[in-house]
Backbone as a chain_set.jsonl record, in Angstrom:
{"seq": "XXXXXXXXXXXXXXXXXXXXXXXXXXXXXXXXXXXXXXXXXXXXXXXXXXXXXXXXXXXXXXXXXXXXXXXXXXXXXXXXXXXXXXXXXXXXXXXXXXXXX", "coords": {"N": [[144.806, 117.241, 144.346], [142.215, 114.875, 143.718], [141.83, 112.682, 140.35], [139.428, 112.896, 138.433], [137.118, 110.482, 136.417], [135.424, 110.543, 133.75], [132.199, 108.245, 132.756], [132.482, 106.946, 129.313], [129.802, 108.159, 127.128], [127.402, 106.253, 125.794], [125.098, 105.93, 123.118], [121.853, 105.518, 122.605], [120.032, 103.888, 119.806], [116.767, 104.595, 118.255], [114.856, 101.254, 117.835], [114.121, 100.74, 114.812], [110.912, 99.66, 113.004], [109.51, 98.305, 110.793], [106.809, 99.367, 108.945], [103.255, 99.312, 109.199], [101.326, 96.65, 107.808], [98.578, 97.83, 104.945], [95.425, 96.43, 104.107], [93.749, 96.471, 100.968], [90.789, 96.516, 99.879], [87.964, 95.457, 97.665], [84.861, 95.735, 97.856], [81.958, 93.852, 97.29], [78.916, 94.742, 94.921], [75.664, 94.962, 93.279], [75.583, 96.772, 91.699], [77.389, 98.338, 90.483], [78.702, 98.266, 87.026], [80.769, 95.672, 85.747], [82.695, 96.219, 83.735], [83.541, 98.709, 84.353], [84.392, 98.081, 87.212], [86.425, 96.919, 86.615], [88.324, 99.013, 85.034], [88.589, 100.64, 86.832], [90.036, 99.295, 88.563], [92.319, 99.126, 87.353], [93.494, 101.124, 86.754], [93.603, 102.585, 89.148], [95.747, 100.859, 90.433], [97.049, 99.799, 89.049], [97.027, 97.308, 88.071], [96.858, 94.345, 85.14], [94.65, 93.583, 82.806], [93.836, 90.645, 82.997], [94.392, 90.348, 85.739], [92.855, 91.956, 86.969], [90.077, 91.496, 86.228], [89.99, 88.97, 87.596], [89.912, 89.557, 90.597], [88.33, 91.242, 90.165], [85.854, 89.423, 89.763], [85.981, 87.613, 91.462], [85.675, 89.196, 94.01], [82.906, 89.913, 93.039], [81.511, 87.216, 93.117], [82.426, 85.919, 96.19], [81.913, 88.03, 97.641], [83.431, 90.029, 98.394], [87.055, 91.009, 97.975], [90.425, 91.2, 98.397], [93.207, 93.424, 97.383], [95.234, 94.938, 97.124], [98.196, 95.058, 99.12], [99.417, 97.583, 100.593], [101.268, 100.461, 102.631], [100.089, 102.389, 105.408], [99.183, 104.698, 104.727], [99.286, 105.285, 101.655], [97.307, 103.054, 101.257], [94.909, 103.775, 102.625], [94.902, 106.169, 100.618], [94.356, 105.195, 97.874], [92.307, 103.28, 97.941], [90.507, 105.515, 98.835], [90.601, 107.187, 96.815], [89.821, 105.362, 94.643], [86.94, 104.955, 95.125], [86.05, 106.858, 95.252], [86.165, 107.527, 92.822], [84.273, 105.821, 91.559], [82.137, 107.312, 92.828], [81.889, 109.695, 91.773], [81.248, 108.678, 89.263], [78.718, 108.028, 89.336], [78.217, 105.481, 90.473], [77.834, 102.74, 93.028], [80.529, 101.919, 93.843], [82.729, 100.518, 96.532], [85.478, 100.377, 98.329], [87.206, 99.381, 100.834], [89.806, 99.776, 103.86], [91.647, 97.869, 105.978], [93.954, 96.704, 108.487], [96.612, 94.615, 108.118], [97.121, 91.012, 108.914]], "CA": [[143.499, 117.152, 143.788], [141.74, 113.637, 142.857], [141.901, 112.858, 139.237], [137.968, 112.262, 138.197], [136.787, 110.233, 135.155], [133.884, 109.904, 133.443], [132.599, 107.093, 131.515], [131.945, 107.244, 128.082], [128.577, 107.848, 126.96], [126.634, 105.171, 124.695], [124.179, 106.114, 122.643], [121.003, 103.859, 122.409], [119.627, 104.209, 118.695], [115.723, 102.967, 118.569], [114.661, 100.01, 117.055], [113.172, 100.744, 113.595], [110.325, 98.81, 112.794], [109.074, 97.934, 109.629], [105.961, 100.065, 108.538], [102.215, 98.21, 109.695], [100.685, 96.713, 106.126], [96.926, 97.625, 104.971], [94.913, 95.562, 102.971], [92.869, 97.4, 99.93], [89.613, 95.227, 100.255], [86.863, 95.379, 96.913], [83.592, 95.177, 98.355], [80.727, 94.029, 95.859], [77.609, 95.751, 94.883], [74.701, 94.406, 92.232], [75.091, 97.647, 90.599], [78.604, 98.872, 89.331], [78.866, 97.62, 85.619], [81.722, 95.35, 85.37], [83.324, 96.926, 83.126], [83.588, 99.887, 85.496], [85.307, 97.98, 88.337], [87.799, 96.74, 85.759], [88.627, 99.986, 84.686], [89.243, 101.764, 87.887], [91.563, 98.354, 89.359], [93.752, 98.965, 85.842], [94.052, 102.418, 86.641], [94.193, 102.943, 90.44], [96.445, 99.72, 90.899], [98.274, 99.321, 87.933], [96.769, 95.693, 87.512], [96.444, 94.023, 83.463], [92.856, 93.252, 82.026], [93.229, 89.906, 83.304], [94.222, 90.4, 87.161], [91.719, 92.969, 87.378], [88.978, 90.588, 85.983], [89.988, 88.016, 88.342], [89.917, 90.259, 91.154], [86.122, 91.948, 90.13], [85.065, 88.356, 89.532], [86.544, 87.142, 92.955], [84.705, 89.963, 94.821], [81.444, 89.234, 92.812], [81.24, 86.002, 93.642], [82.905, 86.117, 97.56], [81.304, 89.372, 97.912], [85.11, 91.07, 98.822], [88.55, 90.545, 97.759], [91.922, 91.879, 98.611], [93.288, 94.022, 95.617], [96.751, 94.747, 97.144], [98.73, 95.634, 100.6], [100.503, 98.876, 100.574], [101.556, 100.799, 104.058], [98.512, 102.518, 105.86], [98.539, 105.973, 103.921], [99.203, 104.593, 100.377], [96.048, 101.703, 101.151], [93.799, 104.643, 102.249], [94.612, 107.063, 99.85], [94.0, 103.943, 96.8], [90.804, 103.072, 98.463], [89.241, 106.946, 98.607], [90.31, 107.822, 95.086], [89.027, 104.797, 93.569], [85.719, 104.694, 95.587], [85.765, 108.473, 94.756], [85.744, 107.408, 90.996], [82.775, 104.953, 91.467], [81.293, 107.536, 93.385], [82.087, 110.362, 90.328], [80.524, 108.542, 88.118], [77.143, 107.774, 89.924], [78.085, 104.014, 90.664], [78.05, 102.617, 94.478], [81.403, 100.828, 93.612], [83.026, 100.884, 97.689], [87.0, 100.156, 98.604], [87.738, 99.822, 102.191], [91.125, 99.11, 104.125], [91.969, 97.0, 107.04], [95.217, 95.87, 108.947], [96.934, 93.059, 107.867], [97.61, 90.369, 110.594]], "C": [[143.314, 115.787, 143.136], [141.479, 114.174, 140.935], [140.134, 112.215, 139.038], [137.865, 111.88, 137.28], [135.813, 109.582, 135.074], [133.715, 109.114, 132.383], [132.396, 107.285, 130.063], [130.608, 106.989, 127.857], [128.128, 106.832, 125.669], [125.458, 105.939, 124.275], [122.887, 105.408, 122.294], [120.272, 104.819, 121.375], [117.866, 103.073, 118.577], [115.908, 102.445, 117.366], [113.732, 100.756, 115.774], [112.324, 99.641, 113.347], [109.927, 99.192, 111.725], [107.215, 98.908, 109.996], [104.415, 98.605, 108.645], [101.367, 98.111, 107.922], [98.667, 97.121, 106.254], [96.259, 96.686, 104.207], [93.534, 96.41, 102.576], [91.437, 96.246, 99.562], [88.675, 95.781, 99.347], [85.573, 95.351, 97.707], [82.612, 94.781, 97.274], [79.268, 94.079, 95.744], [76.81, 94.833, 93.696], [74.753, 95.882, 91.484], [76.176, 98.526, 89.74], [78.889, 97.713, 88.559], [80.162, 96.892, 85.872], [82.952, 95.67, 85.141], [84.361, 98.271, 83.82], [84.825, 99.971, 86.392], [86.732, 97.774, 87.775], [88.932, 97.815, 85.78], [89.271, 100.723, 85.573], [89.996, 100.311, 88.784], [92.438, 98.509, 87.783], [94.197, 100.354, 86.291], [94.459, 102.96, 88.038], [95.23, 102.152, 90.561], [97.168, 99.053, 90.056], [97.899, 97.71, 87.661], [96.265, 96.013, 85.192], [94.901, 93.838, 83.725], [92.662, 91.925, 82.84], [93.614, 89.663, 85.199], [93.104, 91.072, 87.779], [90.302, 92.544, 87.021], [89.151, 89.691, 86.669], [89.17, 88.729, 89.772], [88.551, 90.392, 91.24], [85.606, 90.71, 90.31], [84.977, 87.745, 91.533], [85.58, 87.9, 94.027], [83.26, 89.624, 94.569], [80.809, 88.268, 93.537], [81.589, 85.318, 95.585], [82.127, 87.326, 98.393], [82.141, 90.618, 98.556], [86.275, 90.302, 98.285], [89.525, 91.857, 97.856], [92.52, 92.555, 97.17], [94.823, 93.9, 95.726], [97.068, 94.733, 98.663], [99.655, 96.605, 100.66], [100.837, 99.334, 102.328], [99.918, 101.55, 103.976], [98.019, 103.715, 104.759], [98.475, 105.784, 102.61], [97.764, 103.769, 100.327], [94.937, 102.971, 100.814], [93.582, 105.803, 101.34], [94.3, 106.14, 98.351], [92.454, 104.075, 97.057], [90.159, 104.27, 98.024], [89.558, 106.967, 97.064], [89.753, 106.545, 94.291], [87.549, 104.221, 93.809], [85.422, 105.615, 95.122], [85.358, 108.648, 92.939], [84.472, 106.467, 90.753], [81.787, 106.118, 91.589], [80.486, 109.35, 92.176], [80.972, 110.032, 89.147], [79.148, 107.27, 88.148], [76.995, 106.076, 90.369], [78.079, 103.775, 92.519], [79.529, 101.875, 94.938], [82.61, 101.018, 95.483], [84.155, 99.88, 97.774], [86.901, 100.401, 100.072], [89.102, 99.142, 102.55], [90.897, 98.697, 105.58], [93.099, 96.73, 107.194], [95.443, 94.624, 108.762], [97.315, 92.493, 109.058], [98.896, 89.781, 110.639]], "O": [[144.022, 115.45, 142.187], [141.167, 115.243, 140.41], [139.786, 111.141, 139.529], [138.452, 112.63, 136.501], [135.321, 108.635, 135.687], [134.443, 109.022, 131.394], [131.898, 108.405, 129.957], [130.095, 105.925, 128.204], [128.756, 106.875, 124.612], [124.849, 106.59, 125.124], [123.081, 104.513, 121.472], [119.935, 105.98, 121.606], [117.646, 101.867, 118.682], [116.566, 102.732, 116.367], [112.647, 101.277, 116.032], [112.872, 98.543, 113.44], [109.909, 100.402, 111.503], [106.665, 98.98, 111.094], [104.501, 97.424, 108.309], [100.995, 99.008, 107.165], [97.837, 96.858, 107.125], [97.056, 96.069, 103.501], [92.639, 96.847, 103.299], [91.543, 95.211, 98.906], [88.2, 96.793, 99.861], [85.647, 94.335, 98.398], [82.535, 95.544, 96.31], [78.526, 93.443, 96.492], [77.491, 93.931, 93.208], [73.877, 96.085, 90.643], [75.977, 99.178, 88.715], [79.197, 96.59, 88.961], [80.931, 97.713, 86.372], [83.966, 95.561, 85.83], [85.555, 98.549, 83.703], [85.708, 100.814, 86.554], [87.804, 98.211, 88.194], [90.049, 97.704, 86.284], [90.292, 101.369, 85.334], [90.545, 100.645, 89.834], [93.209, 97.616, 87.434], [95.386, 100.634, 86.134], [95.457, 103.668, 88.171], [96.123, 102.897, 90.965], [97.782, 97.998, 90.215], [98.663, 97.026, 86.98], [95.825, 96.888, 84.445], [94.242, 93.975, 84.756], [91.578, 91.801, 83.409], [93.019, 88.775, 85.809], [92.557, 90.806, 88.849], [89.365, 93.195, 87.484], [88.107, 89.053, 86.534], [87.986, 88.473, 89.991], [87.768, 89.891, 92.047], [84.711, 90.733, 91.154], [84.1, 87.613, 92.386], [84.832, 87.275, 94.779], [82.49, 89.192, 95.426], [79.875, 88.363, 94.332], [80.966, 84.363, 96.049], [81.873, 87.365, 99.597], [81.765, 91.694, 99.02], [86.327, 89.075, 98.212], [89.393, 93.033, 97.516], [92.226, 92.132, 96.052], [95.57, 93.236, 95.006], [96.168, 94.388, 99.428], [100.829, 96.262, 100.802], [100.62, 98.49, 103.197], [99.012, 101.461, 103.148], [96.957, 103.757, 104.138], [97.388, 106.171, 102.181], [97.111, 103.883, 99.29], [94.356, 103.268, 99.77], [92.5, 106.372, 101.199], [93.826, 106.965, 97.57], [91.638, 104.803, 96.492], [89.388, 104.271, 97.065], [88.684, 106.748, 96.225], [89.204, 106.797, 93.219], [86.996, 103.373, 93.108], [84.424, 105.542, 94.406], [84.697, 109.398, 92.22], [83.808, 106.514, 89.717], [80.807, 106.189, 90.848], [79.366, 109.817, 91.965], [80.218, 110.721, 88.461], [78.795, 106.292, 87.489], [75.913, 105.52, 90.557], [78.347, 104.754, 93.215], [79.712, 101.375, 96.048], [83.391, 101.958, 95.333], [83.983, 98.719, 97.403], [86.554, 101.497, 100.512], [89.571, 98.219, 101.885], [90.002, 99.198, 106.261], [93.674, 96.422, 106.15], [94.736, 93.677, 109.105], [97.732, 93.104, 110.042], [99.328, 89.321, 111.696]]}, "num_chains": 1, "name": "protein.A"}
């Protein structure tokens, strides 16, 4: 009887890739108070008094700014709850996300 042998199997392990970033994008309105937007980038986003006044100002004046870049479900769940708090408390204050490039 022939002796048969088989080869050893390899295992191919995939490639992990790194997680796709979002970007948490201000939009700006003529009608949420200041104060307001401040308030909900200190508290959704953990920013100080004065990143979060840069930030509102930045959007004001640009009419959008970037707040942060988290992964996709972190961006959009930021975004709804702190549009959701504009939207709470009768302001038009609007967060959207986008893919970073």
């Amino acid at each position: 009887m022939p002796e048969t042998t088989t080869a050893p199997t390899t295992t191919v392990l995939p490639k992990t890739e790194r997680p796709k970033l979002h970007k948490v994008i201000l939009l700006n309105d003529d009608y949420t108070p200041r104060e307001f937007v401040v308030r909900v980038l200190k508290g959704e986003f953990g920013m100080n008094e004065g990143s979060a006044s840069r930030v509102m100002m930045t959007a004001h004046q640009r009419g959008a700014c970037v707040v942060a870049v988290f992964t996709r479900d972190v961006a959009e769940t930021k975004a709804t709850r702190a549009t959701d708090a504009g939207r709470k408390a009768g302001h038009p204050l609007t967060f959207t996300t986008e893919p970073e490039e």
